[in-house]
C-alpha positions in Angstrom: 36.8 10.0 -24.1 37.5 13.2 -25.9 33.8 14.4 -24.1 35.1 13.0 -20.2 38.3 14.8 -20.6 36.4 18.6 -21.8 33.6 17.9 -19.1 36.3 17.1 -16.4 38.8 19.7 -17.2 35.5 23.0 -17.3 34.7 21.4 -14.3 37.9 21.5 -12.2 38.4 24.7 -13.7 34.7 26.1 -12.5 35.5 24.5 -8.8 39.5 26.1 -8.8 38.0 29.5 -10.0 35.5 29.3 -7.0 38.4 28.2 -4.5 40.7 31.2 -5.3 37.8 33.4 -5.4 35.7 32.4 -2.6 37.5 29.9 -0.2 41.0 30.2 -0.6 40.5 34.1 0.8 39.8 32.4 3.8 41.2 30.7 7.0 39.4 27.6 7.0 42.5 25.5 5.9 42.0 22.7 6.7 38.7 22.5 5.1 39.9 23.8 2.0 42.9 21.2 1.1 39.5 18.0 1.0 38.0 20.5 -1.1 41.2 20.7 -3.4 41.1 16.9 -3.0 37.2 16.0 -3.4 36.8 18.7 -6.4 38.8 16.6 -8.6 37.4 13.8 -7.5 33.7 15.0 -8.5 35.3 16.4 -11.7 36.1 12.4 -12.9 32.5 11.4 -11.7 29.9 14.2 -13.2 30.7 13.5 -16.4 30.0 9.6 -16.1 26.3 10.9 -14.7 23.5 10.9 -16.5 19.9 11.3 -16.1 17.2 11.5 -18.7 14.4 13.3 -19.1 11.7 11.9 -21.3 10.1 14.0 -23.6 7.1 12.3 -25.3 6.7 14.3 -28.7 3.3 13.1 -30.3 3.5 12.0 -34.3 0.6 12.2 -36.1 0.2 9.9 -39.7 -2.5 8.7 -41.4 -1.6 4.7 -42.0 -3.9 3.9 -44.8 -4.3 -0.4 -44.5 -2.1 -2.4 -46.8 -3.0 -3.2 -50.0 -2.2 -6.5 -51.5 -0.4 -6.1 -55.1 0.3 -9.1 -57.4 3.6 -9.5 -57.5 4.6 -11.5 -61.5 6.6 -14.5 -61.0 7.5 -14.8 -65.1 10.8 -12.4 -64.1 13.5 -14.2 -66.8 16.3 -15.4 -64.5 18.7 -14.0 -67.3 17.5 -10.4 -66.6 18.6 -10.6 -62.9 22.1 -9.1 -62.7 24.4 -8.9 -59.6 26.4 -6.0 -59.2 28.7 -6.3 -56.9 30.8 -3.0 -55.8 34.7 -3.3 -54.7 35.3 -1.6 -51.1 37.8 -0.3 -50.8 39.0 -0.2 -47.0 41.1 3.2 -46.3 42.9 2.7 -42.7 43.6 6.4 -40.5 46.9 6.1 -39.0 46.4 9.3 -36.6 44.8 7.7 -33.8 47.4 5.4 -33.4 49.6 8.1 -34.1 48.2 9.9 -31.2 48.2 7.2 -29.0 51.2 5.7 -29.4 53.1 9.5 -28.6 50.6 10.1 -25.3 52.0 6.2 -24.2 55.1 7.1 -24.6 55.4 10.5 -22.6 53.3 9.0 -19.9 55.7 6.4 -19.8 58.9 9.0 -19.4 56.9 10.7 -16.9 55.9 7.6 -14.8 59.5 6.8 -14.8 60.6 10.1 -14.0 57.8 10.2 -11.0 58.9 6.5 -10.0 62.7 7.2 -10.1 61.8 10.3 -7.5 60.0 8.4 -5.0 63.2 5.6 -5.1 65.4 8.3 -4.8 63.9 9.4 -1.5 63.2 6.2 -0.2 66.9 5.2 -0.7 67.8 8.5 0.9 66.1 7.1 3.7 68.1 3.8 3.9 71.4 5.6 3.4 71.5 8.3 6.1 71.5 8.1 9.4 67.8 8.5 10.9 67.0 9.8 14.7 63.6 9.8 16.3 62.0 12.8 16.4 58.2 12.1 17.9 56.2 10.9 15.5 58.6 11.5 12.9 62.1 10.3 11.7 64.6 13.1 11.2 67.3 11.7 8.0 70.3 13.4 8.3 71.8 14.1 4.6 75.1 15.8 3.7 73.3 18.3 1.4 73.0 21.7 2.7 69.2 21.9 2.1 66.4 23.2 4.1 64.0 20.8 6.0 61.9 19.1 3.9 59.5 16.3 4.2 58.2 13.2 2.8 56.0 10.8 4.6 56.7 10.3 7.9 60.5 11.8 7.3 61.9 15.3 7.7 65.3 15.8 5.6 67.8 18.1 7.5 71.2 18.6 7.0 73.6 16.4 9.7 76.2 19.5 10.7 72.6 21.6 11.3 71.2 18.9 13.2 74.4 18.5 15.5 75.4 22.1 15.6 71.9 22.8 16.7 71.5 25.2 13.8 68.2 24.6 13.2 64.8 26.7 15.1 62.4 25.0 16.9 59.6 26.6 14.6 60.6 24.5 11.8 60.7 21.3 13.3 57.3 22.3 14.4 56.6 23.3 10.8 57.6 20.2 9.1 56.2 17.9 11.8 53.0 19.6 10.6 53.1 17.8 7.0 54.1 14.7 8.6 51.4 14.3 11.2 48.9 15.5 9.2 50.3 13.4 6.0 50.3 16.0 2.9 53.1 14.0 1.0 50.2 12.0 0.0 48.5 14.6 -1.1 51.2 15.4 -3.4 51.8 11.8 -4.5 48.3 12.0 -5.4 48.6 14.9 -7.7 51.5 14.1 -9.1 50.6 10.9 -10.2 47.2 12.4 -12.1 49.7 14.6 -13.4 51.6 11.4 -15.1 48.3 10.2 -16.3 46.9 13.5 -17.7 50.2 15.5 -18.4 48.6 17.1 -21.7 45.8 19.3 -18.9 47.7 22.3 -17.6 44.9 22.7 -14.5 46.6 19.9 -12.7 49.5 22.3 -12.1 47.6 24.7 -10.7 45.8 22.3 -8.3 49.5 21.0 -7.0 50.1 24.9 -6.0 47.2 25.2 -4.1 47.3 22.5 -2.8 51.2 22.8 -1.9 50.3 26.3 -0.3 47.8 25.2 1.5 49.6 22.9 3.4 52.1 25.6 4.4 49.1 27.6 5.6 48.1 24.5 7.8 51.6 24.2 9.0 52.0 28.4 9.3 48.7 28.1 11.1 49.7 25.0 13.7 53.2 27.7 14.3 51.2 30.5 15.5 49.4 28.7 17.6 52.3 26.8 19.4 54.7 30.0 19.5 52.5 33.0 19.2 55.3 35.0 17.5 54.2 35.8 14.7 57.2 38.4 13.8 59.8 36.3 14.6 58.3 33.5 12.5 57.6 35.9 9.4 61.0 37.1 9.6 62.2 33.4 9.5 60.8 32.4 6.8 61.9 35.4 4.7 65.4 34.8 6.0 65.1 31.1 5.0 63.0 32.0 1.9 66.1 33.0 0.1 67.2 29.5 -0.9 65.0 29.1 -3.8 66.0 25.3 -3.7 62.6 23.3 -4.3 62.8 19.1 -3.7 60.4 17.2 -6.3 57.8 15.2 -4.1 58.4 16.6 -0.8 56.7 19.6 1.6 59.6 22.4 1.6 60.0 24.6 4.0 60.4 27.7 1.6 57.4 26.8 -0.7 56.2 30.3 -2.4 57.0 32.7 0.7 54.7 35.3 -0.6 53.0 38.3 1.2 49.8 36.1 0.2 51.1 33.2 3.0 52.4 36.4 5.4 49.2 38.4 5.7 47.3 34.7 6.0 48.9 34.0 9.7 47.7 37.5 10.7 43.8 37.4 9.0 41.0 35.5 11.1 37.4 34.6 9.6 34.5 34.6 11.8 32.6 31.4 11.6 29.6 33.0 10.2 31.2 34.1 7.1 32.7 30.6 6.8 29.7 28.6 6.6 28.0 30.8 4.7 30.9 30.8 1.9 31.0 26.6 2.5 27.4 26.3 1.7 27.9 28.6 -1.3 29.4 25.1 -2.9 26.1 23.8 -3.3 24.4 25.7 -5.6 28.0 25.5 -7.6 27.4 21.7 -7.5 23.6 21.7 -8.5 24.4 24.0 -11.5 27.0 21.9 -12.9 25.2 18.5 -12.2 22.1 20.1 -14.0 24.3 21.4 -17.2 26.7 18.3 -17.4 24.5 15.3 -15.9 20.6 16.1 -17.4 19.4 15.0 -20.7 16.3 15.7 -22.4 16.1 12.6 -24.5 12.4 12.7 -27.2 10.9 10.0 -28.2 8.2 9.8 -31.1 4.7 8.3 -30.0 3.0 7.7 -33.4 -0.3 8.7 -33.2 -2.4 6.9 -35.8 -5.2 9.8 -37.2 -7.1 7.7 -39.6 -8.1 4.9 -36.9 -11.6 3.7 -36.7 -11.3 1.8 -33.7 -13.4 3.8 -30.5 -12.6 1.1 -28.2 -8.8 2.0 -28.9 -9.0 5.5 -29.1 -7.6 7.8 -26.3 -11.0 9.8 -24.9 -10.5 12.9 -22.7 -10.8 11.0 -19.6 -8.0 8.9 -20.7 -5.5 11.4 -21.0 -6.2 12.7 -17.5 -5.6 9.4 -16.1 -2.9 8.7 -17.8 -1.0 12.3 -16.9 -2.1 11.5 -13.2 -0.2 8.1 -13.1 2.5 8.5 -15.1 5.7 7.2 -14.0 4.2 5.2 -11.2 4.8 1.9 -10.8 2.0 -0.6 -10.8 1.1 -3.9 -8.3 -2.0 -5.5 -9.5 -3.6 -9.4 -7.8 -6.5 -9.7 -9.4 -7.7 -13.4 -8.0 -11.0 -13.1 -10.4 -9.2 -12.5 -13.9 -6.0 -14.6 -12.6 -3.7 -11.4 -13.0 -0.5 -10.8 -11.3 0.8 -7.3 -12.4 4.3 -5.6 -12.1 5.1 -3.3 -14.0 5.4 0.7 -14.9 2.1 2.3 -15.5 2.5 3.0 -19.2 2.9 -0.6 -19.8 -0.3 -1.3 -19.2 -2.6 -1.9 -21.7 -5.5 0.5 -22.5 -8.2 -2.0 -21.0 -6.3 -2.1 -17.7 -5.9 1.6 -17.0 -9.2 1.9 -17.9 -10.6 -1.4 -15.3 -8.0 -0.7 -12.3 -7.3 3.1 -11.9 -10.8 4.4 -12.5 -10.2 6.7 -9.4 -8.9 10.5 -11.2 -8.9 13.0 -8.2 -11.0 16.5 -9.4 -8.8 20.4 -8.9 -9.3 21.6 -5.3 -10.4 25.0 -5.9 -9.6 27.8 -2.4 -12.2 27.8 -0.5 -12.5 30.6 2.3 -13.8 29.3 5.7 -16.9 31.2 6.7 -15.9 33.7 9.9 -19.1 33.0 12.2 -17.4 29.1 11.8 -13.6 30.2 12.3 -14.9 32.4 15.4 -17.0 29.6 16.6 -13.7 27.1 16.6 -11.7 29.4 18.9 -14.5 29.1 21.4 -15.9 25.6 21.4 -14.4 22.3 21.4 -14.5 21.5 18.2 -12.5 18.7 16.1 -10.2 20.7 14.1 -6.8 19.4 12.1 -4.9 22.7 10.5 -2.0 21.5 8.0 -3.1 17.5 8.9 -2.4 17.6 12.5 -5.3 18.4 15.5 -5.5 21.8 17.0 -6.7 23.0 20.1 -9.1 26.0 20.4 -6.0 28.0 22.2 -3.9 27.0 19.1 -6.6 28.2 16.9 -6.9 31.3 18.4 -3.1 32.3 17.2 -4.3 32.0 13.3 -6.1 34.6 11.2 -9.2 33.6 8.8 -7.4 34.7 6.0 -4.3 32.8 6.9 -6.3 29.5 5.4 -6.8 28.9 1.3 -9.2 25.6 2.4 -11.5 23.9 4.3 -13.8 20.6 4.3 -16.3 19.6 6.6 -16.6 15.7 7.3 -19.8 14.2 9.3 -18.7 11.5 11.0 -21.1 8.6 12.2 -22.0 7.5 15.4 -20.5 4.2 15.3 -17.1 6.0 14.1 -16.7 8.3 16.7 -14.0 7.9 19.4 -13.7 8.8 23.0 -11.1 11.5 22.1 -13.5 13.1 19.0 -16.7 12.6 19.9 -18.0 15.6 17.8 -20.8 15.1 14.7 -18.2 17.1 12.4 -14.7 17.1 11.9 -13.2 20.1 10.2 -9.7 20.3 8.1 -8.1 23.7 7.2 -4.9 23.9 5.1 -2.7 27.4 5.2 -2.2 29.1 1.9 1.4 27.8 1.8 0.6 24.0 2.9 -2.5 24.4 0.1 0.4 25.9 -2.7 2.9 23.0 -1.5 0.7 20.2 -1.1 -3.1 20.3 -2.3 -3.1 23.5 -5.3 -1.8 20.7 -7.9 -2.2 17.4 -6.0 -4.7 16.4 -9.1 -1.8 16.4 -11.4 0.1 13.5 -10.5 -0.2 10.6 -8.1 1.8 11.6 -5.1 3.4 8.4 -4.5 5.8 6.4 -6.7 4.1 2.8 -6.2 0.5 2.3 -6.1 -0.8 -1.4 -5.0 -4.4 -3.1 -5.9 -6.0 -5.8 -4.8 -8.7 -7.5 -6.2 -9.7 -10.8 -4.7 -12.5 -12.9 -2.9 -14.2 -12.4 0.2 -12.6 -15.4 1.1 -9.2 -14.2 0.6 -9.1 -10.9 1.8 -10.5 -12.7 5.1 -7.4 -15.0 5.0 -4.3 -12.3 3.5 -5.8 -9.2 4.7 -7.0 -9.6 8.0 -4.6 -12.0 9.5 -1.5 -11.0 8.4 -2.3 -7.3 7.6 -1.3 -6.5 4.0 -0.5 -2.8 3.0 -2.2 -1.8 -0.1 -3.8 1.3 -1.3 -6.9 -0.5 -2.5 -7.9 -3.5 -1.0 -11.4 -4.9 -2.7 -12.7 -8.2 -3.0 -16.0 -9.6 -5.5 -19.0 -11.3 -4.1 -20.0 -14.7 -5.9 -23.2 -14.1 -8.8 -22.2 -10.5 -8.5 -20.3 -8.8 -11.0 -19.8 -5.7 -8.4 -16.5 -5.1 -5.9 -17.3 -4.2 -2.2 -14.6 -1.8 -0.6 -12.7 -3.6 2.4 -12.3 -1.6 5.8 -10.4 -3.1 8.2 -12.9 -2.3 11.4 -13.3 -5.4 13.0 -10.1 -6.5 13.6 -9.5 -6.4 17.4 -5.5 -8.1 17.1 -2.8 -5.2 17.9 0.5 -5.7 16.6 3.5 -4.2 18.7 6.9 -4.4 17.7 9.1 -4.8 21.0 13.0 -3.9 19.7 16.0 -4.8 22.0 18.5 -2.1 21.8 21.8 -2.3 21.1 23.3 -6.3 20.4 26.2 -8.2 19.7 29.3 -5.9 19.2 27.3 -3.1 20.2 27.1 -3.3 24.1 25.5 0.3 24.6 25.9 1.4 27.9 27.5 -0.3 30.2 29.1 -0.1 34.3 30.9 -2.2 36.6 30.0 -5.7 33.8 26.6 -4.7 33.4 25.8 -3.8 29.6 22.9 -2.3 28.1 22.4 -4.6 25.4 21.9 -7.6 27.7 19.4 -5.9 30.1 17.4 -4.6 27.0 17.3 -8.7 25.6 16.6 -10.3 29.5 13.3 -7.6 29.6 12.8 -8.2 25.6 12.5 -12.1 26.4 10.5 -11.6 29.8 7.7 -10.0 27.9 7.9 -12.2 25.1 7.5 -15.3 27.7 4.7 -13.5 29.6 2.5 -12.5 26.8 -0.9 -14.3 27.7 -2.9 -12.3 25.6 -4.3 -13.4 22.7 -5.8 -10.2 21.4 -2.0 -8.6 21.3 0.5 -9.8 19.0 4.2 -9.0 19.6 6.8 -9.1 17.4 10.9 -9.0 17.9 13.7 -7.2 16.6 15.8 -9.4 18.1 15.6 -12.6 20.9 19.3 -13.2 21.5 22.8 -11.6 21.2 22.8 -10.5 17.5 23.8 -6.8 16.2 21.2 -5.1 13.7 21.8 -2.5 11.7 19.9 0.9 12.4 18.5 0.7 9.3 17.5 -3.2 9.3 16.0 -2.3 12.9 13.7 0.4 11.0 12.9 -2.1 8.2 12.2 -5.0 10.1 9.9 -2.9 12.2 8.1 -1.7 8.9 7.8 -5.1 7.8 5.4 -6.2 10.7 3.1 -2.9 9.9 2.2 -2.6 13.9 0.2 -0.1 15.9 3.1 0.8 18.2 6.7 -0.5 18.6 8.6 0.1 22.0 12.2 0.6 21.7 14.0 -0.7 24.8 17.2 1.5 25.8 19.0 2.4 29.1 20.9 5.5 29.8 23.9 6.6 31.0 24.9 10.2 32.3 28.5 11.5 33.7 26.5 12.8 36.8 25.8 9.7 39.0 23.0 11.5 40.5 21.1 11.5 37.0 18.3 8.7 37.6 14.6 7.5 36.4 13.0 6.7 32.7 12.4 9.1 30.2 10.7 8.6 27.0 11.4 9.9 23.5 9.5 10.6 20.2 10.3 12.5 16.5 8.9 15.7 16.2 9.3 14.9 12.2 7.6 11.4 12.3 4.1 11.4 10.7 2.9 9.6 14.1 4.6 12.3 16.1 0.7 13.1 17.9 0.0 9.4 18.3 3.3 8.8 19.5 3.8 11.3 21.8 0.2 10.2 23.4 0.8 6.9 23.9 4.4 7.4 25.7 2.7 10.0 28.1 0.3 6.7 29.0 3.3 4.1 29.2 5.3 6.8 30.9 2.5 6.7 33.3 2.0 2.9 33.8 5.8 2.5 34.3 5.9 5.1 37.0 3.0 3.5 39.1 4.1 0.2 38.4 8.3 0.6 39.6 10.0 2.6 41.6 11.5 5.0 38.7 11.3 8.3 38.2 9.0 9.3 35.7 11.7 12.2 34.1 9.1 12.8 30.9 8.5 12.8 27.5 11.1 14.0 25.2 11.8 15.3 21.9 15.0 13.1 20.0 16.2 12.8 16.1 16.5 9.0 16.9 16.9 7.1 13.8 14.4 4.2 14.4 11.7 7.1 15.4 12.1 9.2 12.0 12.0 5.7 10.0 9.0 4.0 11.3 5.9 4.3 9.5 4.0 3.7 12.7 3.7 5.2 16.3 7.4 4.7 17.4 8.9 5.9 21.4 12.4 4.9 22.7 11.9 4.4 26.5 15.3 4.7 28.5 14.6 2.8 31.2 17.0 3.9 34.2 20.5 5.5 34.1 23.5 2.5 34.8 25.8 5.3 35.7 23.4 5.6 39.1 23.6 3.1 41.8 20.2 3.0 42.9 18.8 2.3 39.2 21.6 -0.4 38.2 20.9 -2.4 41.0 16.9 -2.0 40.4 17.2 -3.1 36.6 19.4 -6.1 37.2 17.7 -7.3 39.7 14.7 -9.8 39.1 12.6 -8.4 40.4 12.8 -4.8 38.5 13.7 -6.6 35.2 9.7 -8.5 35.8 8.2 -4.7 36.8 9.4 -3.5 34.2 8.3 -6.3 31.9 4.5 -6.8 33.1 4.4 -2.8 32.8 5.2 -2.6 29.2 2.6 -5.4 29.0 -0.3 -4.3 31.1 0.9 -0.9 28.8 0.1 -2.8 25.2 -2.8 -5.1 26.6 -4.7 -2.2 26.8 -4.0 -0.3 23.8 -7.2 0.6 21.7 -7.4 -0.3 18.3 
């Protein structure tokens, strides 16, 4: 308890310190009072986090092997005495001491807070009330200011009826009461109960407090644009030093600080630049308050004899490669199923399954007669992982690269796009730092899956339904040796067709017609017209049901598929707006692949309907940066046009539309 309460209070006083000296100079008001807020919400949270870091610290003893020693059994039972040692229990009465006094002021101070809030609630039922917009004006016999608490603004009833009483502050106190700050207070003042004994909550009530009068100072300019007349006001009114427990008062700290702030503007550069100085604030005090390095012994035995046992060079490298990754091993042969974390295995496993250590790439400078011969010739070049074009070549430097590698392909391998004997793959000194320079160190994933099965089984689990893995190898009967599986002869393509929108999400829609049932009526036309055998398709969804972006992404994962299609139609406030257009993620690993094969649906669908073929485009779509394969969102016609509604509800467009998307996949390569 004592370490929560020390943690929370350097960390609200850290987070206060950087409001008054960074943000509260400022007028971005609004987002300063959920700062106020959320700050002392983080301050109760950081201290509950914690993250360890292991720290292996190796032990080294010589265990000499147990001796047996005769133990006599003639011990005379009269020489065996029992001591036995009185303890004596002492009990400290301080804690309860302490306890019993910080109940008891809590309890005062939660009936002083309580017997407040009554007070103005029953203020409330006893005085007159008129409507005043959106709040309810209470009309008290006290000569007091305006003053608000929830949705009420306290006024005195001969100002009220006298007319007394400027329009600016009605404005003003409407302010708190639109934009509720009496629960901001509530909320402070009740911490305050809890933690009465931590003086920094009564410096968050004043900023918080004076930042609500900047909102509502800020709301007056903008309404009157007299800012003299207001200032003056205020002073005038500032002279009753009368403050209401609980409620927003009009004459809350009138100080040149609140004058000067209707006057000052911030430019909205300086404003996000101060806003994103938070975050390094954040990351410090999660690193100091939330990390721990926790060491644990591994005793290291120095005087075993066992070389089967003993950890060799080789091992050591392996094991510092995989550490921390967590291990899948089927292994049909042995009758093995693994799941576990990579140190758990034994010795004779990490030995047997991860026999694959990758060696240091070491810079290596691409030859210039090669580079120069790249810019001119059409040559099979990927820079940074992703294919280049002799033009796009052309922009680089030699020395710009750290890398290279030279791959001969074989005949049979070669496709229609690369046909060239040699593929080359250079990697920029900043990709090689980032990526490749230390990629021997560790595995660069955090799960690594092995198979190790028949011939028979692989045929059955691997190739029909494709299974992921990153090893997939299978053991030929009378041989003790494992043959590498490639999956080249599969011919089956697997698309993923995914029905936008669904259920209480109707998408578009115009004069009845919605988006989500024209995306379903195409979704179950090409799932009814699929003939081919060679193509399997696979559905988000077949009827009326709303999916979760996220489930859409994971269910298209699941299938694994060369391509999924995701059906959409737009809408634009210019009826003249009409055709398809097709998207893809610039992001998405499969951004190349994708964006090639929706430049070929994009032509099949415009040779196929009547639409206008409006492009390819660039989108942050969700389902396009989540999918692990070639992903495109096809909006297919604009509802907001006449000539495209009537086109896509009709039969015959909804069928077009259909056998395009499936003359489209039918002819997909693998």
């Amino acid at each position: 308890m004592n370490d929560f309460l020390i943690k929370s209070t350097i960390i609200l006083t850290i987070l206060l310190a950087f409001y008054h000296l960074v943000l509260g100079r400022e007028k971005i008001h609004q987002f300063n009072r959920f700062y106020l807020l959320i700050s002392i919400v983080i301050s109760f949270i950081i201290p509950f986090l914690t993250f360890e870091i292991i720290k292996v610290i190796p032990v080294f003893v010589n265990l000499e092997p147990i001796k047996s020693v005769a133990i006599p059994t003639d011990i005379n039972e009269n020489e065996i005495r029992e001591t036995v040692a009185p303890i004596v229990e002492s009990i400290n009465y301080i804690p309860y001491i302490l306890w019993s006094l910080y109940a008891l002021i809590t309890l005062i101070l939660l009936g002083r807070f309580t017997k407040n809030v009554f007070e103005l609630i029953s203020k409330t039922k006893s005085n007159p009330i008129v409507k005043y917009k959106t709040a309810k004006l209470v009309l008290v016999d006290e000569k007091v200011l305006p003053h608000t608490f929830l949705n009420y603004i306290f006024i005195n009833f001969d100002d009220y009826n006298s007319r007394n009483i400027e329009d600016e502050l009605f404005t003003h106190e409407l302010v708190h009461v639109i934009q509720k700050h009496s629960l901001d207070i509530l909320f402070i003042e009740f911490l305050k109960v809890i933690f009465w004994f931590n003086p920094i909550f009564i410096f968050y009530k004043k900023a918080i407090q004076l930042n609500h009068e900047f909102l509502a100072d800020d709301e007056i300019v903008r309404t009157y644009n007299n800012v003299p007349f207001y200032q003056n006001l205020l002073l005038q009114k500032g002279n009753d030093n009368q403050t209401i427990y609980l409620a927003s008062n009009l004459n809350y700290l009138v100080t040149k600080k609140r004058l000067i702030m209707m006057t000052k503007s911030t430019s909205q550069r300086i404003a996000l630049l101060k806003i994103a100085s938070i975050l390094p604030i954040l990351a410090g005090l999660i690193y100091f308050f939330c990390f721990e390095v926790v060491a644990q012994q591994k005793v290291i035995n120095t005087n075993s004899k066992s070389n089967s046992s003993e950890l060799n060079d080789k091992d050591k490298i392996r094991d510092s490669y995989y550490r921390g990754v967590y291990v899948k091993i089927i292994d049909e042969k042995n009758n093995k199923n693994i799941s576990t974390q990579y140190e758990n295995l034994s010795l004779e496993d990490r030995r047997k399954y991860f026999y694959y250590i990758p060696e240091m790439m070491i810079e290596n400078e691409i030859p210039e007669p090669l580079f120069e011969k790249m810019k001119v010739k059409n040559m099979a070049v990927w820079i940074n992982g992703k294919v280049r074009t002799k033009e796009e070549i052309k922009k680089y430097k030699r020395l710009d690269f750290s890398y290279y590698s030279t791959s001969f392909i074989h005949k049979n391998a070669r496709s229609k796009r690369f046909p060239q004997e040699y593929q080359y793959s250079l990697y920029t000194k900043k990709f090689f730092d980032e990526n490749l320079k230390n990629s021997h160190l560790h595995f660069s994933g955090d799960t690594i899956k092995i198979c190790s099965v028949s011939y028979k089984t692989a045929l059955k689990n691997v190739v029909k339904p494709r299974t992921k893995a990153d090893t997939i190898v299978w053991y030929t009967k009378g041989k003790d040796g494992y043959n590498l599986y490639i999956n080249e002869d599969n011919k089956n393509k697997t698309i993923v067709i995914d029905a936008g929108h669904g259920g209480s999400d109707f998408g578009a829609s115009k004069e009845g017609l919605t988006e989500k049932s024209l995306t379903e009526i195409i979704s179950n036309k090409i799932q009814n017209r699929n003939e081919n055998e060679d193509v399997k398709i696979h559905f988000t969804r077949t009827n009326d049901t709303f999916i979760d972006l996220s489930d859409r992404a994971k269910i298209v994962n699941s299938y694994q598929p060369d391509l999924a299609i995701s059906l959409h139609f737009n809408f634009n406030k210019n009826i003249e707006a009409n055709g398809f257009e097709i998207y893809v993620s610039e992001s998405s690993p499969t951004s190349e692949k994708s964006r090639e094969l929706a430049n070929q649906l994009a032509a099949v669908i415009s040779n196929a309907t009547p639409l206008i073929n409006r492009g390819v485009k660039v989108a942050p779509f969700y389902i396009l940066k989540k999918s692990e394969c070639p992903t495109i969102v096809v909006e297919l016609g604009f509802l907001s046009n006449e000539n495209d509604r009537n086109y896509v509800n009709s039969d015959m467009g909804q069928t077009e539309i259909a056998n395009a998307i499936l003359n489209f996949v039918s002819g997909l390569k693998k």
